[in-house]
C-alpha positions in Angstrom: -9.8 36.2 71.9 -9.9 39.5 74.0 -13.6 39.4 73.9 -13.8 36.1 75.8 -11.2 37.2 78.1 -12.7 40.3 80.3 -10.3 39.5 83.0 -7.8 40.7 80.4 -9.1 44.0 79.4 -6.3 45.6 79.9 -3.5 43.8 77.6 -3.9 44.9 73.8 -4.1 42.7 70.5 -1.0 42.6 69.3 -1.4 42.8 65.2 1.0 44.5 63.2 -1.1 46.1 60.4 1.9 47.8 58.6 3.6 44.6 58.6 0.3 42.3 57.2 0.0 45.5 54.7 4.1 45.3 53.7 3.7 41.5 53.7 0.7 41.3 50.9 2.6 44.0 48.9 6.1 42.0 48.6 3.6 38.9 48.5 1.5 40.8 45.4 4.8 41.6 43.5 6.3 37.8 43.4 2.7 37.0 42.9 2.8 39.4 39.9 6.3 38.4 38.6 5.4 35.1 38.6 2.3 35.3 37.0 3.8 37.0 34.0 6.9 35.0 33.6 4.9 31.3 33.9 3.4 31.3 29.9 7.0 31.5 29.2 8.1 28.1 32.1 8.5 25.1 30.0 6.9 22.9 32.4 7.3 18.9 33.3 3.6 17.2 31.9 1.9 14.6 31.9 4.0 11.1 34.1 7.3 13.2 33.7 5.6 16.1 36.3 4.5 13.4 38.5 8.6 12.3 38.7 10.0 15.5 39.0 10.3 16.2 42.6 9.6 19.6 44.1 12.8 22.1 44.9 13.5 20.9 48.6 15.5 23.5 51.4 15.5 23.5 55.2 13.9 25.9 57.4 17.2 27.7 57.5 17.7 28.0 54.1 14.0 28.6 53.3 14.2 31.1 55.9 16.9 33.2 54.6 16.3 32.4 50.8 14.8 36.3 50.0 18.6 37.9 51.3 20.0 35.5 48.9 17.6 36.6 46.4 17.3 39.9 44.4 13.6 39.2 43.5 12.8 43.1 43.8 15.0 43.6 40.7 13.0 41.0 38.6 9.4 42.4 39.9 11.0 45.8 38.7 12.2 44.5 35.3 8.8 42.3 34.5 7.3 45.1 35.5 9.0 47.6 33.1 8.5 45.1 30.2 4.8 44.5 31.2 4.4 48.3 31.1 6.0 48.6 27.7 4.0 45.7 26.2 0.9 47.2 27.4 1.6 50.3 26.0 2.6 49.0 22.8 -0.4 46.8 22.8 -2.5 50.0 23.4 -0.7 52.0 20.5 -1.3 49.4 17.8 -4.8 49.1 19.0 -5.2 52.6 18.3 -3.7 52.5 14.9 -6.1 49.4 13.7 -8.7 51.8 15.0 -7.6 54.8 12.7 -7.1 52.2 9.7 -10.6 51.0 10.4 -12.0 54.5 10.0 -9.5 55.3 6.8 -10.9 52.8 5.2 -14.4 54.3 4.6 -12.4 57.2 3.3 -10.6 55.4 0.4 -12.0 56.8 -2.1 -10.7 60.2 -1.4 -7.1 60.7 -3.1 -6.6 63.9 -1.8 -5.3 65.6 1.4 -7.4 67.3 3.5 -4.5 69.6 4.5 -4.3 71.2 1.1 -8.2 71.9 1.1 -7.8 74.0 4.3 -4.8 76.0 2.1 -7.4 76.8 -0.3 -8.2 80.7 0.2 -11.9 81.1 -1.6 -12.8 77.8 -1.5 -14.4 75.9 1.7 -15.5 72.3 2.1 -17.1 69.4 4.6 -17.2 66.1 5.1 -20.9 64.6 6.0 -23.2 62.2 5.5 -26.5 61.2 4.8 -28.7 58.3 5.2 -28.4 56.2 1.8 -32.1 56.7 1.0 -32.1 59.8 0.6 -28.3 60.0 -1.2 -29.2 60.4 -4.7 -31.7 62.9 -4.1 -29.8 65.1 -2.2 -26.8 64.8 -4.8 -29.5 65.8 -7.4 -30.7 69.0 -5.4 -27.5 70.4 -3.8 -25.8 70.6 -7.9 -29.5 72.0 -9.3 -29.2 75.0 -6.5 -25.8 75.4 -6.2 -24.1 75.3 -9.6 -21.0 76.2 -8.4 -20.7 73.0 -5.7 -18.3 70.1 -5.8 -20.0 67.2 -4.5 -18.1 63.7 -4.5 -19.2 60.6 -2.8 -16.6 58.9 -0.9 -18.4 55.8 -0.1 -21.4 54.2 2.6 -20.5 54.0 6.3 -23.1 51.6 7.6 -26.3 53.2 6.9 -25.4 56.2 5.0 -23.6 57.8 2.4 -20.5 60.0 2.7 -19.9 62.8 0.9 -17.4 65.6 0.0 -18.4 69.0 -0.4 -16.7 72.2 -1.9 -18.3 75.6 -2.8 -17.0 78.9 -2.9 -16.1 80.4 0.4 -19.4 83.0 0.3 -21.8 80.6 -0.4 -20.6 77.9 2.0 -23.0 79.2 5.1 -26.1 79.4 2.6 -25.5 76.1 1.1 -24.8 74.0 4.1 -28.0 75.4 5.9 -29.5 74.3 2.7 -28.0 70.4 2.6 -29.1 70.4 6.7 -32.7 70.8 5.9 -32.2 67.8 3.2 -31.2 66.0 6.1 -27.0 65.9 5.5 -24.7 66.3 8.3 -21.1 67.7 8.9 -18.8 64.6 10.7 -15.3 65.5 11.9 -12.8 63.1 10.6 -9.5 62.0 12.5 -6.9 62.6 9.7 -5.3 65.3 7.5 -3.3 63.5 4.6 -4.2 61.2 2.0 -6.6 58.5 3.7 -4.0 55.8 1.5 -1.2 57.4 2.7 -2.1 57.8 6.1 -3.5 53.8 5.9 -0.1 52.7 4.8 2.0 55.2 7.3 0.2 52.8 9.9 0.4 49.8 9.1 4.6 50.4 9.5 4.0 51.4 12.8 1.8 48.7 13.5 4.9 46.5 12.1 7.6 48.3 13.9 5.4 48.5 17.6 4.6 44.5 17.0 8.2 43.7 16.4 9.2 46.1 20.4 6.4 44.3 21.7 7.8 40.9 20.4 11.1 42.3 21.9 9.5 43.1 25.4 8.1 39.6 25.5 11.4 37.6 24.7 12.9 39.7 27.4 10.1 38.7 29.9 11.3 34.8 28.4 14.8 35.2 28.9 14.0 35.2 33.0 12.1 31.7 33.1 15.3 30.9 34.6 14.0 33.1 37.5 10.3 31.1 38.3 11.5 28.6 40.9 13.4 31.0 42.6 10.0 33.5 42.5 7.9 30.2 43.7 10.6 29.6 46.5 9.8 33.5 47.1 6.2 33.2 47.2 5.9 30.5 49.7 8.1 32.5 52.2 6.0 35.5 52.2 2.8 32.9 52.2 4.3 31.6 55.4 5.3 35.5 56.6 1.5 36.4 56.3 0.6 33.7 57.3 2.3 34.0 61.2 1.6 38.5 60.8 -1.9 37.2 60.9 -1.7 34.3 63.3 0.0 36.8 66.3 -3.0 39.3 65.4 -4.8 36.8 67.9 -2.5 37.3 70.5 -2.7 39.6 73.6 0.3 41.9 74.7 1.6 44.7 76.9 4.7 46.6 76.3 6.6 43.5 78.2 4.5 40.5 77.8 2.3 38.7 75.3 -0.3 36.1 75.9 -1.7 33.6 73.3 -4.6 30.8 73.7 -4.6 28.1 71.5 -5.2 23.8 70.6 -2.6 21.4 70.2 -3.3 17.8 68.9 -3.6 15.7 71.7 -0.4 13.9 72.6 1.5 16.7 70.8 1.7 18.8 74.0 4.8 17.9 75.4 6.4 18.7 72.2 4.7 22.1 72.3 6.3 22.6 75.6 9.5 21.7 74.9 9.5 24.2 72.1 8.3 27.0 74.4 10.4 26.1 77.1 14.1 26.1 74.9 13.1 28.9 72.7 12.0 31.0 76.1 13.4 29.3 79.1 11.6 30.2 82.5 10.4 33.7 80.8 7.2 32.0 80.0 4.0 30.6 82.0 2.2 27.8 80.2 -1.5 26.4 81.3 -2.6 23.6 79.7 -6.5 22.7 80.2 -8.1 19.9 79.2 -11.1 20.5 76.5 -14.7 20.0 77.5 -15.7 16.9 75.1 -19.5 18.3 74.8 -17.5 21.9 73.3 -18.7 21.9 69.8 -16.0 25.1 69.5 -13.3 22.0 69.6 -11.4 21.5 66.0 -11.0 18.0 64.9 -8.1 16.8 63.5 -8.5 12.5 62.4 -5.8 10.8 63.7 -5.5 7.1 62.0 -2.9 5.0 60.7 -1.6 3.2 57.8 -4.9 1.4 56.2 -7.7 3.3 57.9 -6.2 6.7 57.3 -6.0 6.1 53.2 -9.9 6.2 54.0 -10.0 9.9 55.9 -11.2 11.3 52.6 -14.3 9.3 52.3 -15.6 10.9 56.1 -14.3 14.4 55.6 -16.3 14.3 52.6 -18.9 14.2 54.6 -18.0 15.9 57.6 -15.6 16.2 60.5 -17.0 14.2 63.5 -17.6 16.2 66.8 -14.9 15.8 69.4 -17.8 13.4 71.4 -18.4 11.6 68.2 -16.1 8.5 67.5 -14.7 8.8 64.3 -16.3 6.2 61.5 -13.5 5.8 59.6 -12.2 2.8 61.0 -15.4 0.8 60.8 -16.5 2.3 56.6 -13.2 1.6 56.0 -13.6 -2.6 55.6 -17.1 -2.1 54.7 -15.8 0.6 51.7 -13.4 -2.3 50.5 -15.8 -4.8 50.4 -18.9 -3.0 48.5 -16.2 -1.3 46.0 -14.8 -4.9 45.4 -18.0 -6.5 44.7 -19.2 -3.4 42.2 -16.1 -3.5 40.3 -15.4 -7.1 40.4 -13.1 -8.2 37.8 -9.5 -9.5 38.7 -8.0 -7.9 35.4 -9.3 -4.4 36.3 -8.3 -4.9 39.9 -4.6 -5.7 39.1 -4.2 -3.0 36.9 -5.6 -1.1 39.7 -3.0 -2.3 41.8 0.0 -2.2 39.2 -0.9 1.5 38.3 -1.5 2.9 42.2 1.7 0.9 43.3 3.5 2.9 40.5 2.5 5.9 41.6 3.5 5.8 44.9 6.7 4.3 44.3 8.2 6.4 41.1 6.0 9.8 41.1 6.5 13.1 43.7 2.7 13.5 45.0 1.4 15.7 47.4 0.5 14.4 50.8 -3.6 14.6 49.3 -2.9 12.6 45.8 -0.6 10.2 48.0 -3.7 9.6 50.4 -5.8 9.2 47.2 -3.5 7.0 45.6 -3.1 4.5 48.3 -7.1 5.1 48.5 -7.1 2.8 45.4 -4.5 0.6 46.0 -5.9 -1.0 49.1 -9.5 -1.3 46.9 -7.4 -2.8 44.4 -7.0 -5.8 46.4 -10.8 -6.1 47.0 -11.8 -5.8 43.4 -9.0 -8.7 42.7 -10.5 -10.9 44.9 -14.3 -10.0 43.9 -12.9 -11.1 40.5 -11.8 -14.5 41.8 -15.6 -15.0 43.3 -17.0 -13.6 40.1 -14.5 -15.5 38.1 -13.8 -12.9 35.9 -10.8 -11.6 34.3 -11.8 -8.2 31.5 -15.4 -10.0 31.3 -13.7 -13.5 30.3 -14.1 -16.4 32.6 -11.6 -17.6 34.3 -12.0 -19.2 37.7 -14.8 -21.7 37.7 -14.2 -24.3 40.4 -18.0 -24.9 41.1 -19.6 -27.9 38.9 -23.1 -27.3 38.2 -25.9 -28.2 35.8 -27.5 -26.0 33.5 -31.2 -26.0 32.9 -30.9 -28.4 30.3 -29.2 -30.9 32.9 -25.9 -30.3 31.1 -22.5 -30.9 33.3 -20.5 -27.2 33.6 -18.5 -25.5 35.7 -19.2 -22.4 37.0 -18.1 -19.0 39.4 -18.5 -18.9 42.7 -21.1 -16.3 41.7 -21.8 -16.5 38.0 -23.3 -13.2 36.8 -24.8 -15.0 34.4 -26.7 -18.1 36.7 -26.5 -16.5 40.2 -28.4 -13.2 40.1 -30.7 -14.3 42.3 -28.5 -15.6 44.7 -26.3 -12.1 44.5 -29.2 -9.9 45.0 -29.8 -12.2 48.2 -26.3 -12.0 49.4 -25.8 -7.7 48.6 -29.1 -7.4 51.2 -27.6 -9.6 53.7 -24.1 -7.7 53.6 -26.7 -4.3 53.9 -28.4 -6.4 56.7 -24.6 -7.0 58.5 -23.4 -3.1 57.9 -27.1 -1.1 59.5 -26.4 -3.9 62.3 -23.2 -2.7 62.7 -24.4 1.1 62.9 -27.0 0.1 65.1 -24.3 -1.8 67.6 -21.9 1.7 66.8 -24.7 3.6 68.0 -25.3 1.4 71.5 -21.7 1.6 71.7 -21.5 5.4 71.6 -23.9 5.4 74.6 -22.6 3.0 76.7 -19.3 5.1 76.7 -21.3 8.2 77.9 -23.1 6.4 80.7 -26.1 6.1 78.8 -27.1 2.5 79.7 -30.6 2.7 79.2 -30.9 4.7 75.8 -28.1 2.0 74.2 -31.1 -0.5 75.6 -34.2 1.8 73.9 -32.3 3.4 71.0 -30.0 0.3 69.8 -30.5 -2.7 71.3 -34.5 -2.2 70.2 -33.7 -1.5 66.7 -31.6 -4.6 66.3 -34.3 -6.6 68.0 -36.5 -6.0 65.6 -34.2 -6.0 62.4 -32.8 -9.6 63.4 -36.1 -10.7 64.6 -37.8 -9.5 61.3 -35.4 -11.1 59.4 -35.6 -14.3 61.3 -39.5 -14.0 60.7 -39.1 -13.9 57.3 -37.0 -16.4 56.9 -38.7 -18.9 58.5 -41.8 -18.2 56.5 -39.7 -18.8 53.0 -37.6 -21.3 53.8 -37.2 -24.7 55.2 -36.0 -23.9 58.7 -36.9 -24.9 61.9 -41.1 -23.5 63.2 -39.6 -23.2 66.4 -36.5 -20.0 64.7 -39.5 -18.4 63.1 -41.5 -18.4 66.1 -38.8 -17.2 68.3 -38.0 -14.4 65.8 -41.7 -13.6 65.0 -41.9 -13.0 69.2 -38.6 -10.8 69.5 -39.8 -8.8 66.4 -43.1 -7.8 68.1 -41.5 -7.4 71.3 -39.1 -4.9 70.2 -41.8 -3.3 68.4 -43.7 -2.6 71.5 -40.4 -2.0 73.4 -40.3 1.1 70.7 -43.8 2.1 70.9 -43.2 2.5 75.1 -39.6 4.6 74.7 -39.2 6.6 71.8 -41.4 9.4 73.0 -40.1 9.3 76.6 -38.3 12.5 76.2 -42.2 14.0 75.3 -43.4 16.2 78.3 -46.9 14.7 77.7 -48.4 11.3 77.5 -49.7 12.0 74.4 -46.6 13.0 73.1 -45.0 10.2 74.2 -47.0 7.7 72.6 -47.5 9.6 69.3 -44.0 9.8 69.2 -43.1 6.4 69.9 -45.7 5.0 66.9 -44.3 7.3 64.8 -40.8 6.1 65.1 -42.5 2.5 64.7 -43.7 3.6 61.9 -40.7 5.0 60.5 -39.3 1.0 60.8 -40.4 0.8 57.5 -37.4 3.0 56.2 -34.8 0.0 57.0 -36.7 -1.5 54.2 -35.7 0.8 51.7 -32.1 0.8 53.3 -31.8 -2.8 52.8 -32.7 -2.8 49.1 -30.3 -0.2 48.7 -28.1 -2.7 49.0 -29.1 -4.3 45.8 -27.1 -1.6 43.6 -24.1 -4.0 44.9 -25.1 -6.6 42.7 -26.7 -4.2 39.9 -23.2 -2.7 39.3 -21.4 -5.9 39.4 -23.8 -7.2 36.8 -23.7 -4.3 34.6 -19.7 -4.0 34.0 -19.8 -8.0 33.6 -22.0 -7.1 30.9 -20.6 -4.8 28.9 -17.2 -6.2 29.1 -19.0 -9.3 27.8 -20.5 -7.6 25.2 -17.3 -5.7 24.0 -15.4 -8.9 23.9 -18.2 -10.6 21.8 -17.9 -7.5 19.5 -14.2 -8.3 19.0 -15.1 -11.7 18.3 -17.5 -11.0 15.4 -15.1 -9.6 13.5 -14.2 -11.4 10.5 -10.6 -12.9 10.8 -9.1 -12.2 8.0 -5.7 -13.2 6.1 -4.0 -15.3 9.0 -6.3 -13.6 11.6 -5.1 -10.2 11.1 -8.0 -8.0 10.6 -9.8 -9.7 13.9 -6.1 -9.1 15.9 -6.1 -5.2 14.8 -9.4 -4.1 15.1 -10.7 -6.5 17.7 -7.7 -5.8 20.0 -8.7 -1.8 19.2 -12.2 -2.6 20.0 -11.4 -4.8 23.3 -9.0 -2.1 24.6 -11.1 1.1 24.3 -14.0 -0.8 25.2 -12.8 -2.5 28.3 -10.9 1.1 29.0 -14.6 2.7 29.6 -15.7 0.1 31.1 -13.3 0.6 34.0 -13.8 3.8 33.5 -16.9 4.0 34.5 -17.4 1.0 36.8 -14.4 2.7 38.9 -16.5 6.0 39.4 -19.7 4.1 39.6 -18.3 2.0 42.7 -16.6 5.0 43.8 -20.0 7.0 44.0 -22.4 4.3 45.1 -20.2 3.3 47.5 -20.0 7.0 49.4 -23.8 6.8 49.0 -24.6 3.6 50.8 -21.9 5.1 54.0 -23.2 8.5 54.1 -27.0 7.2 54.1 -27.3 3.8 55.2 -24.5 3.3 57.4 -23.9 6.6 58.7 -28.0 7.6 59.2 -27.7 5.2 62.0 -25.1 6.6 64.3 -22.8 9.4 63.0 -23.9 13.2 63.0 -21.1 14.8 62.2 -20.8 18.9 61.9 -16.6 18.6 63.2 -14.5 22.0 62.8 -11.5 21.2 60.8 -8.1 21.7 62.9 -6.0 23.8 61.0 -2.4 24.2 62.5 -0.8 26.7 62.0 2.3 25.5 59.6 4.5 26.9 56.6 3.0 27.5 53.1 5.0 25.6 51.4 2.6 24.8 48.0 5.8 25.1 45.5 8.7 23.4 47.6 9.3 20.6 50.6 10.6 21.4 53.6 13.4 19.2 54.8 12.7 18.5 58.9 
């Protein structure tokens, strides 16, 4: 930017408004032919769109596709039609209008246009409020003997009339029907208000039948939409680099342009330079201060971790100092989803319909990252099944033997939802108790790598003191483990405490500050507590979709059989499929949710700040076709 530059004062911005104004008006005419022509597209729905793959061209053919293309006699002709529709439309809009007033006028069978022949005889048209109607009728024939007065019917709230007198008494008279409150109106027609009615409705028919004509001759050039889509991403693309050079710098000779490259990209970028320009060029390349928060981020993973990118730019963008958390929610993501959706049936058709997808239908690079988002958790609610032995709320994996409380022999889950809800409530806390560890170690790590050795000591190594030796603590008090664990733990717990209480504040100028700061984050200990129950909506979601697929398969099985089981086949298999259908459903988007929740506020409250600017390279727009590299 020329404003960061002073050193450069002298070189110009080198923006081309005529051609970012020419640009937007080709772009606002394919825009406009496209918009008009696409009611008429019969489009690809539904799985079909999914398999129809997008119209694919190199650069070179992309490139040159509008000298190939007349798409300025299309815009002309959509245009023309467009024109005539909306002048038709306008006209027969006009004519329901003129019917709508006619029709108060019914009544009256005679043409206005032969009253105005009529030499010694003058007349009006008026109204007056309906109250006062028959009153005036009475009084305007008692004074005026010679009047013609003939109502023609109400219009809302008063009464129309029809008046005639001789032409020397007209003035006299209508001064006289004003003071009984009647008014003169100017009507819109001349002929028979039947006639006139009747004359319109043809044209009505005869402008609806050139508008219908206009239309179908819009229809006729669907043929024409892909090529206009093809149009529209090249002048996309066009604006797109008018704009982009507006940020360059340039004399009459030279140009000079500043901008970021993905890291291990730049020798590419050179290469590029260097072939299209040769030694006519001078490149710098600087390396980026990491504590810059001007520095765009762009999330470089692979293969399993980078079907999880979503989940963290959902939240935000980390800062080019931060490390990037999707690696480490990624396994923790798959493992909470797993154990809140939990069924093996759900998870395989999970896996059957995301492994579908990506092998048979065209998707975008997003829906293919969101697709294979799912796939991998498909796996993790398959095996969750196996623990939960469950298979669309049936049992179907029970290896354990157990006895009930009546001392029967059974066999059971892993983790029954039905016996072990203690023991899953136990076991979501412990897997919260592994992941805040894990943010706490994240955090210690982050440090370490900037040199920090004795804030990973005070800010992580404390905190995980104290959660372990808390734990530990209260552990030993409720169960049967060694004194000499709970002791131990009990001592690290209130070291830690105190190690705290003596660092948290030391960034305070005062040593009141200090300490009031370092109880205070002592104090705020007790918020692991409500991050570790949390953790319990694990087992709360498992245990509600066992549920209700339980409960929709009992339904099924209520149902009376039946002539050779029949009845229960037919309605209990309608019952078990639209039931077990909502139940994954909603267990998918619950998991989905909760998950996100526990990352973004358990996990990532312990580390990760986030506030990243997106990287946005500058790239064709190519939202309607692929470009073949």
């Amino acid at each position: 930017k020329k404003d960061d530059l002073p050193e450069f004062d002298f070189l110009n911005k080198d923006i081309s408004a005529e051609e970012i104004n020419q640009t937007e008006s080709e772009l606002a005419k394919v825009r406009f032919a496209i918009s008009k022509i696409e009611p008429y597209v019969v489009k690809n729905t539904g799985l079909k769109a999914l398999r129809t793959p997008a119209e694919s061209l190199d650069y070179h053919e992309f490139d040159s596709y509008p000298d190939r293309y007349d798409y300025e006699t299309i815009f002309q002709s959509v245009k023309t039609e467009d024109e005539t529709i909306n002048r038709l439309k306008s006209e027969i809009t006009k004519l329901k209008s003129e019917n709508e007033e006619l029709r108060a006028w019914k009544s009256l069978d005679a043409s206005l246009a032969d009253f105005d022949k009529m030499k010694f005889v003058k007349y009006c048209i008026g109204t007056i409020n309906k109250t006062m109607a028959e009153d005036f009728r009475v009084q305007a024939e008692d004074k005026y003997k010679t009047a013609y007065i003939e109502f023609l019917g109400n219009i809302k709230d008063d009464a129309a009339f029809l008046v005639a007198l001789p032409s020397q008494e007209y003035e006299e008279a209508f001064a006289f029907f004003k003071t009984l409150g009647f008014s003169r109106m100017t009507v819109g027609f001349q002929g028979v208000p039947e006639d006139e009615m009747r004359r319109n409705l043809e044209r009505i028919k005869e402008r609806e039948a050139e508008k219908e004509k206009a239309l179908h001759r819009i229809k006729a050039m669907n043929r024409e939409y892909q090529s206009l889509q093809i149009i529209s991403d090249y002048y996309e693309t066009r604006l797109e680099r008018a704009k982009a050079v507006g940020y360059f710098l340039k004399t009459q000779s030279v140009f000079m342009m500043e901008g970021w490259v993905p890291e291990g990209e730049s020798g590419k970028f050179h290469e590029i330079i260097t072939r299209i320009c040769g030694n006519d060029c001078y490149l710098e390349e600087e390396a980026v201060d990491k504590e810059s928060s001007d520095v765009p981020i762009k999330l470089k993973n692979n293969g399993f971790a980078a079907a999880f990118e979503d989940v963290t730019v959902m939240f935000s963008l980390p800062r080019y100092n931060e490390i990037d958390p999707t690696p480490v929610l990624a396994p923790f993501y798959m493992v909470f989803f797993g154990l809140m959706v939990g069924d093996t049936g759900y998870g395989l058709l999970l896996l059957i319909g995301t492994a579908l997808a990506l092998r048979f239908f065209d998707l975008k690079e997003g829906m293919k990252r969101f697709v294979k988002f799912f796939f991998y958790l498909s796996f993790a609610v398959i095996l969750a099944g196996f623990v939960y032995g469950s298979f669309f709320g049936l049992a179907f994996f029970t290896p354990i033997s157990a006895v009930d409380e009546n001392g029967v022999q059974i066999h059971k889950a892993i983790l029954d939802t039905n016996l072990d809800v203690l023991q899953m409530m136990v076991i979501s806390v412990g897997i919260g108790v592994i992941q805040v560890l894990f943010g706490i170690f994240v955090k210690g790590y982050m440090l370490l790598k900037e040199g920090k050795i004795f804030a990973a000591v005070f800010d992580s190594l404390f905190f995980a003191i104290v959660l372990l030796g808390g734990l530990g603590w209260l552990l030993g008090a409720a169960m049967d483990i060694p004194a000499m664990v709970g002791t131990v733990s009990m001592w690290a717990c209130i070291l830690g405490i105190i190690g705290l209480a003596l660092t948290q504040g030391r960034e305070s100028p005062s040593i009141g500050g200090k300490i009031g700061s370092g109880l205070y984050e002592v104090y705020g200990l007790t918020g692991y507590v409500g991050d570790l129950v949390s953790y319990t909506r694990l087992a709360a979601l498992a245990l509600s979709g066992a549920y209700i697929a339980f409960s929709f398969n009992l339904m099924a099985g209520l149902i009376p059989a039946g002539p050779a089981g029949i009845v229960r086949f037919i309605f209990g298999g309608i019952i078990v499929i639209f039931g077990q259908a909502i139940n994954l459903g909603l267990g998918l988007l619950g998991a989905y949710v909760h998950t996100c929740r526990l990352q973004y506020v358990e996990f990532f409250g312990k580390f990760y700040e986030g506030g990243g600017i997106p990287f946005e390279a500058f790239k064709i727009k190519n939202k309607f076709i692929k470009i073949r590299k």
